[in-house]
Backbone as CSV, one residue per row, in Angstrom:
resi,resn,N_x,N_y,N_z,CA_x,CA_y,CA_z,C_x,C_y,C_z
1,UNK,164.622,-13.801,74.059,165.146,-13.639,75.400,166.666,-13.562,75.383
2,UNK,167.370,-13.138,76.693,168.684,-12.698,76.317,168.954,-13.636,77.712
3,UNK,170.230,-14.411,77.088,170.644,-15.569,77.474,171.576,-14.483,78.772
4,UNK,171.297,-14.833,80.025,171.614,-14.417,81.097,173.148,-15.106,81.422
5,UNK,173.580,-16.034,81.121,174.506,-16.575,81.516,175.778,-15.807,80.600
6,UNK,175.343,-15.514,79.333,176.624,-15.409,78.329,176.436,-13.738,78.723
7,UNK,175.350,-12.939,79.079,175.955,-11.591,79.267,176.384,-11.362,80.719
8,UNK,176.299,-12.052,81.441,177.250,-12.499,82.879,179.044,-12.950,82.478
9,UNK,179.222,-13.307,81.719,180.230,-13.570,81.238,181.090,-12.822,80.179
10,UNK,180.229,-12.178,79.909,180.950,-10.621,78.975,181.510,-9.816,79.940
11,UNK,180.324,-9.555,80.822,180.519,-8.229,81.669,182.191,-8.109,82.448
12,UNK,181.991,-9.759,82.996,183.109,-9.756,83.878,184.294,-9.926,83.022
13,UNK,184.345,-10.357,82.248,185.208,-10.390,80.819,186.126,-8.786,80.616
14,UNK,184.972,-7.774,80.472,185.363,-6.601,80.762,186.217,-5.742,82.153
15,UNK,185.599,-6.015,82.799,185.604,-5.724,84.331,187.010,-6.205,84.883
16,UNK,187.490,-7.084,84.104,189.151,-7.466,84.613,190.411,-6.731,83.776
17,UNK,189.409,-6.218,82.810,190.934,-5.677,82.097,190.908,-4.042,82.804
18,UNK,192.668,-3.863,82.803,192.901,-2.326,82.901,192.216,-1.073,82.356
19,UNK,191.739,-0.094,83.771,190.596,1.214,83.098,192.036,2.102,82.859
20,UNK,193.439,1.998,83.027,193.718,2.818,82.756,195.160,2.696,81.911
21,UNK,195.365,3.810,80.625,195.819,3.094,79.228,197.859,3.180,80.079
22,UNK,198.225,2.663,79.120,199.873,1.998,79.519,200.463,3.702,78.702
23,UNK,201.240,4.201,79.377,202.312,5.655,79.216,203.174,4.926,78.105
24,UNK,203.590,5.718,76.932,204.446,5.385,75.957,205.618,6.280,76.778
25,UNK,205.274,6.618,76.814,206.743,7.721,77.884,205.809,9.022,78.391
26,UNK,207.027,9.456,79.416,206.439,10.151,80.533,207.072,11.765,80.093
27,UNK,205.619,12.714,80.195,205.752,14.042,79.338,207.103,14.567,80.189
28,UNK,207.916,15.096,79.673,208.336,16.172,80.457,207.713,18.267,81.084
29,UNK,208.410,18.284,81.840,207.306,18.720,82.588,207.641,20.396,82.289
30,UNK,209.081,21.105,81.753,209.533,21.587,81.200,209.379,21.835,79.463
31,UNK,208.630,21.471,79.076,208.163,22.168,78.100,208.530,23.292,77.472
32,UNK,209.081,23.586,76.339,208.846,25.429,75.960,208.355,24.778,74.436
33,UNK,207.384,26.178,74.363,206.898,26.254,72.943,208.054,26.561,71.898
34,UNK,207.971,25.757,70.903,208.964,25.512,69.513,208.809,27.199,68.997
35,UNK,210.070,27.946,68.363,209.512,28.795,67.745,210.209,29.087,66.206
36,UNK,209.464,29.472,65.681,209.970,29.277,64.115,211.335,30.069,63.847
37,UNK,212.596,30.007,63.788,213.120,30.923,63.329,213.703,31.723,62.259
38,UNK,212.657,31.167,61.018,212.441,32.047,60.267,211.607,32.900,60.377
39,UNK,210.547,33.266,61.178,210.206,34.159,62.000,210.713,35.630,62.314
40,UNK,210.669,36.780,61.624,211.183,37.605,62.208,210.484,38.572,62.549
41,UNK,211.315,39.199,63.760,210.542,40.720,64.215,210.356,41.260,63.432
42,UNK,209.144,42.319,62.753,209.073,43.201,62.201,209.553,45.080,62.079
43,UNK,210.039,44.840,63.199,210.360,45.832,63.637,212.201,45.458,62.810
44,UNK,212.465,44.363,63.510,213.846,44.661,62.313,213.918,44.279,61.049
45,UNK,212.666,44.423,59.888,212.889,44.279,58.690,212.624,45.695,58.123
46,UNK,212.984,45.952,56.862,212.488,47.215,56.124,211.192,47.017,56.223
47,UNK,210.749,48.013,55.375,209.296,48.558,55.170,208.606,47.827,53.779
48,UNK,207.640,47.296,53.498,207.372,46.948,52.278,206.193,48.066,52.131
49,UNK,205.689,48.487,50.738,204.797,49.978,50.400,203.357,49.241,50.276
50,UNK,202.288,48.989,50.176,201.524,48.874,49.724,200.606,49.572,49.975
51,UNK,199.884,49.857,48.457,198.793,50.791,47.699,197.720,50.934,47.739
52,UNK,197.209,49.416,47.965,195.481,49.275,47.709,194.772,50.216,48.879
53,UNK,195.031,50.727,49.704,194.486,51.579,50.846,194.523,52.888,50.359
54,UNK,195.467,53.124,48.831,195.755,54.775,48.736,194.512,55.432,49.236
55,UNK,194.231,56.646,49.548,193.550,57.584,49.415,193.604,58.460,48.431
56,UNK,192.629,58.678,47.472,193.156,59.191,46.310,192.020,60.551,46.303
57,UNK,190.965,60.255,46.622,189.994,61.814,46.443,189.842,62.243,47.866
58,UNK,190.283,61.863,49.132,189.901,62.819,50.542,190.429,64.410,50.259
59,UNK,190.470,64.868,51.180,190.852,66.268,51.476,192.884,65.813,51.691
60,UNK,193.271,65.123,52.270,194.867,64.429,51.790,195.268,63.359,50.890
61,UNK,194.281,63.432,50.101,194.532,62.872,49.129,195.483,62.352,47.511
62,UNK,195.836,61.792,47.113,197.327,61.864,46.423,196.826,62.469,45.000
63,UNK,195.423,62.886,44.869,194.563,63.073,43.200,195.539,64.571,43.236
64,UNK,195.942,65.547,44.177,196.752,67.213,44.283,197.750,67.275,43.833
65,UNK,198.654,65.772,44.097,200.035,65.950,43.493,200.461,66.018,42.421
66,UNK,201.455,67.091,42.263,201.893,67.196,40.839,203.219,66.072,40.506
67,UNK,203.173,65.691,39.586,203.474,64.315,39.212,205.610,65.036,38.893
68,UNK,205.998,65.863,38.641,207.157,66.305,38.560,207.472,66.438,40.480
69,UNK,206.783,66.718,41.156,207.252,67.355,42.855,207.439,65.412,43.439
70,UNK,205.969,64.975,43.112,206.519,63.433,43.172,207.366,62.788,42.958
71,UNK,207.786,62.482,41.874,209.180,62.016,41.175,210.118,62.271,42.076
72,UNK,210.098,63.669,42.214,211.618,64.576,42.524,212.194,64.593,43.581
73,UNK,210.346,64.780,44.701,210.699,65.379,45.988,210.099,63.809,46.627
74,UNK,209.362,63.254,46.528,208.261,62.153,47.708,208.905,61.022,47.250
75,UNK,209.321,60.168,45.888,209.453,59.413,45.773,211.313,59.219,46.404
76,UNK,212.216,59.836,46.093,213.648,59.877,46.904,213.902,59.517,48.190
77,UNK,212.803,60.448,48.995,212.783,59.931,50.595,212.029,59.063,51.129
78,UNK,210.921,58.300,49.978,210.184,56.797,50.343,211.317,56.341,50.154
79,UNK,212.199,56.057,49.106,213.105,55.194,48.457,213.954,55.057,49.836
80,UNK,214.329,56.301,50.519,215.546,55.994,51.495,215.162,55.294,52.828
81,UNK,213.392,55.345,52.754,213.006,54.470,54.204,213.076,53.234,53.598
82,UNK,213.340,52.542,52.126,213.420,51.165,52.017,214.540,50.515,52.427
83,UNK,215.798,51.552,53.133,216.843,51.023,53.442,217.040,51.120,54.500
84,UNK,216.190,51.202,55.396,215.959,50.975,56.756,215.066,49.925,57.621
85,UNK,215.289,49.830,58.811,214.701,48.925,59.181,213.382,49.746,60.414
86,UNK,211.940,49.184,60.629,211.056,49.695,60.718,212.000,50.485,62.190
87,UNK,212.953,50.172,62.877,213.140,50.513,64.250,213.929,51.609,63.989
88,UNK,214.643,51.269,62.913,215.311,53.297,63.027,213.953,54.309,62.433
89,UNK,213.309,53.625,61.486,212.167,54.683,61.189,211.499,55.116,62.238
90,UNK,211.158,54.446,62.746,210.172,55.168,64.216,210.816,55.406,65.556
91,UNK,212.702,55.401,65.905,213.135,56.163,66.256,213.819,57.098,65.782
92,UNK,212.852,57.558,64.868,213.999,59.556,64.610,212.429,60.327,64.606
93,UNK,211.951,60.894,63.750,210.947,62.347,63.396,209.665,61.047,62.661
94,UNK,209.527,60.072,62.805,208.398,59.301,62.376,207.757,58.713,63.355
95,UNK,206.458,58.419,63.771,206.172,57.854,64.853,204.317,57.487,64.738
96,UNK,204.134,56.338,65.314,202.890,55.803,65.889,201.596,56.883,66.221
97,UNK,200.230,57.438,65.704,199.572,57.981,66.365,198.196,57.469,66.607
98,UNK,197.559,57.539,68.212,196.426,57.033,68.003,195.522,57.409,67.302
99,UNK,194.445,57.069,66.601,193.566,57.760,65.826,192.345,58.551,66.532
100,UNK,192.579,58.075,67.741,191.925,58.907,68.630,191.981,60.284,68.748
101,UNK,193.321,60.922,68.731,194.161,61.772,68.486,194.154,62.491,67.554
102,UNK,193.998,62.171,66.148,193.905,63.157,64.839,192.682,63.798,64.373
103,UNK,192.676,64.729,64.085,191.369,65.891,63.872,190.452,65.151,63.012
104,UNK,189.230,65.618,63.562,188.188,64.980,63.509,187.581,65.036,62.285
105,UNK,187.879,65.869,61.615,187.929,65.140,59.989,188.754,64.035,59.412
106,UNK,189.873,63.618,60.040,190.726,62.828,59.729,189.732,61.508,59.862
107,UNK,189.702,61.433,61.541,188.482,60.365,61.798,187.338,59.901,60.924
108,UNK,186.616,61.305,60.336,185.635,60.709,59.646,185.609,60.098,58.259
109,UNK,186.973,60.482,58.200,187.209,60.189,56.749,187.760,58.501,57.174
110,UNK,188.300,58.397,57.709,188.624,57.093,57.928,187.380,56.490,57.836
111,UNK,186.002,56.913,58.493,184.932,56.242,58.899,184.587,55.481,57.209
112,UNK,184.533,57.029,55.997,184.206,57.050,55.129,184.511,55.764,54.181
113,UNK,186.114,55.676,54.258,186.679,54.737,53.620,187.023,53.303,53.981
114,UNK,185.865,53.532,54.944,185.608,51.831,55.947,187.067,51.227,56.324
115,UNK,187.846,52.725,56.758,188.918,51.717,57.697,188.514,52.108,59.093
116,UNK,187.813,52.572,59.587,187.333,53.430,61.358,187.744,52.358,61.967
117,UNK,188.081,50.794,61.614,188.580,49.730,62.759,190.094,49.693,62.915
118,UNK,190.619,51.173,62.114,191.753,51.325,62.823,192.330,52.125,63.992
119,UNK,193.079,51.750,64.591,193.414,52.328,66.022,194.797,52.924,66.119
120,UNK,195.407,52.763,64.777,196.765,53.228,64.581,197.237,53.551,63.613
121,UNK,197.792,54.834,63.728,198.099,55.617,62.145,199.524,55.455,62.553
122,UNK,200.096,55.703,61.063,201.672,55.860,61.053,202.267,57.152,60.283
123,UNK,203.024,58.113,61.229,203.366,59.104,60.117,204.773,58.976,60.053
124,UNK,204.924,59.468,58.708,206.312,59.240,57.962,206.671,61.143,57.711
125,UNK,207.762,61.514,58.167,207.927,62.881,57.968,208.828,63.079,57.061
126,UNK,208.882,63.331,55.917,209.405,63.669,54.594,210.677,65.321,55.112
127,UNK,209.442,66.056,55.671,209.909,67.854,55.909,209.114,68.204,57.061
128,UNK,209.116,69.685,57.809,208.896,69.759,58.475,207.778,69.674,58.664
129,UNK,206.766,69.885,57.189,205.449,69.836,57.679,205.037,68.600,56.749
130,UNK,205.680,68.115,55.695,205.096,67.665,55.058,204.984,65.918,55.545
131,UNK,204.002,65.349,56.025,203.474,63.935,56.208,203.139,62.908,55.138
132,UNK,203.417,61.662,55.341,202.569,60.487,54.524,202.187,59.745,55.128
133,UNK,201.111,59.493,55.630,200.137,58.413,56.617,199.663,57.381,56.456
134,UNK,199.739,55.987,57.345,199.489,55.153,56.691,199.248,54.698,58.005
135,UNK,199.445,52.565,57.498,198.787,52.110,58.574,199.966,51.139,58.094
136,UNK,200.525,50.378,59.412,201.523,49.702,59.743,201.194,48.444,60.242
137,UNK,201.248,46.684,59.268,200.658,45.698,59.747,202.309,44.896,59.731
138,UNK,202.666,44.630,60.663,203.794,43.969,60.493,205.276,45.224,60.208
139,UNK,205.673,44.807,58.718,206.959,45.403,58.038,206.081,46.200,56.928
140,UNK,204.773,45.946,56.951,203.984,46.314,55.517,203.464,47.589,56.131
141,UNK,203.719,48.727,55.287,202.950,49.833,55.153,201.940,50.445,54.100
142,UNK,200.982,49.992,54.509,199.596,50.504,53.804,199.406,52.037,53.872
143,UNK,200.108,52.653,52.999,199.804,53.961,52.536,198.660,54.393,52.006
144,UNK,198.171,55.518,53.029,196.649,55.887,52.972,196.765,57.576,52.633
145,UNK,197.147,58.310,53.186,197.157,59.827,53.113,198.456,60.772,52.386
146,UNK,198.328,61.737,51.559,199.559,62.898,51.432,199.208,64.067,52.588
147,UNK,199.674,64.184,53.207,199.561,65.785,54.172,200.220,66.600,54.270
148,UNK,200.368,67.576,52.944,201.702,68.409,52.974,201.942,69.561,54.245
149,UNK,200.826,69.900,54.803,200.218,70.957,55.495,200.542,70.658,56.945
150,UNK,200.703,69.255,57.595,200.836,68.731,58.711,199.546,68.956,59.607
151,UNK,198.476,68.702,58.802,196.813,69.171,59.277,196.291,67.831,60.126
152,UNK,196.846,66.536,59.745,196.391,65.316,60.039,196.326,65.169,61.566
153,UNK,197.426,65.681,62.086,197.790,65.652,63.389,198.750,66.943,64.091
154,UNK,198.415,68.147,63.928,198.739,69.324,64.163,199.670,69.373,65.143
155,UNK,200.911,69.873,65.256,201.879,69.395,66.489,201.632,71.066,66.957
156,UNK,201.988,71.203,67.742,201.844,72.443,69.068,203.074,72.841,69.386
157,UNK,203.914,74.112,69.421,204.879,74.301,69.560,205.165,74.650,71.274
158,UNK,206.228,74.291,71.917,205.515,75.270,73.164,206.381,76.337,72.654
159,UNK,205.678,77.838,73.986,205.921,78.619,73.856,206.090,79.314,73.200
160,UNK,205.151,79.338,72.236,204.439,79.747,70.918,202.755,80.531,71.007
C-alpha cells in the first residue's frame, strides 16, 4: 500500500517551488546574424578550372583537339581568365545560359552524361565563334564542352 500521508507531502513539496526558470540575462531584441568574413563573394574571386566534368567523346568534345592549336591558341586565353575576377568575366562577351535555351542536342547530351540537373551553363568566348562551356559553382568552373563552331547556343544576328 502507498502511504497516503508521505505522497501528500511530496506533492505539495513540489507545488511551492517556481514553474518558471530565473533569466541569466535578457536576449536582446536586435539581433543580426554573425557573418564569417573570411567569406567571400564569388563573384569577386578568380576562376578556379576543374576537369572531372570534361567532356571528352560528345559531339563538343575535347577528344578533336589538336594538341599544338591547344597549347597555342585555348590554353593563353584560359590562362588570361585566371587573372580576373568572375565579375569582369561575365561582364564583357562571356555570360550565363539557361539550359533551357541550348539546342536540343546539347540538352540531351547533358541528359547522357547525368548532369540534366543542371540549369546553368557558362560560356567563355575565346573568338567569335569559338566557345568553352561549363558549369559555374561558386569561383569553380567545371569545364564540360569545346565548341569551336558556336553550335551550343547559336546567336542570331539581327538583320541578317
Amino acid at each position: 500500500m502507498i502511504n497516503l500521508e508521505y505522497y501528500a507531502m511530496t506533492i505539495n513539496k513540489f507545488k511551492n517551488k517556481r514553474k518558471t526558470p530565473n533569466n541569466k540575462f535578457i536576449p536582446s531584441l536586435s539581433k543580426k546574424p554573425r557573418t564569417d568574413s573570411t567569406i567571400k563573394n564569388p563573384m569577386d574571386m578568380c576562376p578556379v578550372w576543374h576537369l572531372g566534368t570534361l567532356d571528352v567523346n560528345g559531339p563538343w568534345g575535347w577528344h578533336a583537339i589538336d594538341k599544338t592549336f591547344f597549347f597555342n591558341e585555348i590554353l593563353p586565353k584560359v590562362t588570361n581568365f585566371e587573372g580576373m575576377f568572375w565579375k569582369e568575366i561575365l561582364a564583357k562577351n562571356n555570360h550565363e545560359v539557361s539550359v533551357s535555351k541550348i539546342i536540343s542536342n546539347a540538352q540531351k547530351r547533358l541528359t547522357k552524361i547525368n548532369l540534366d540537373d543542371t540549369e546553368i551553363l557558362v560560356s567563355l568566348r575565346l573568338t567569335s565563334k569559338q566557345r568553352i562551356w561549363g558549369i559555374r559553382a561558386g569561383n569553380i568552373f567545371r569545364i564540360l564542352w569545346w565548341d569551336p563552331e558556336h553550335q551550343v547556343y547559336p546567336s542570331h544576328l539581327k538583320h541578317t
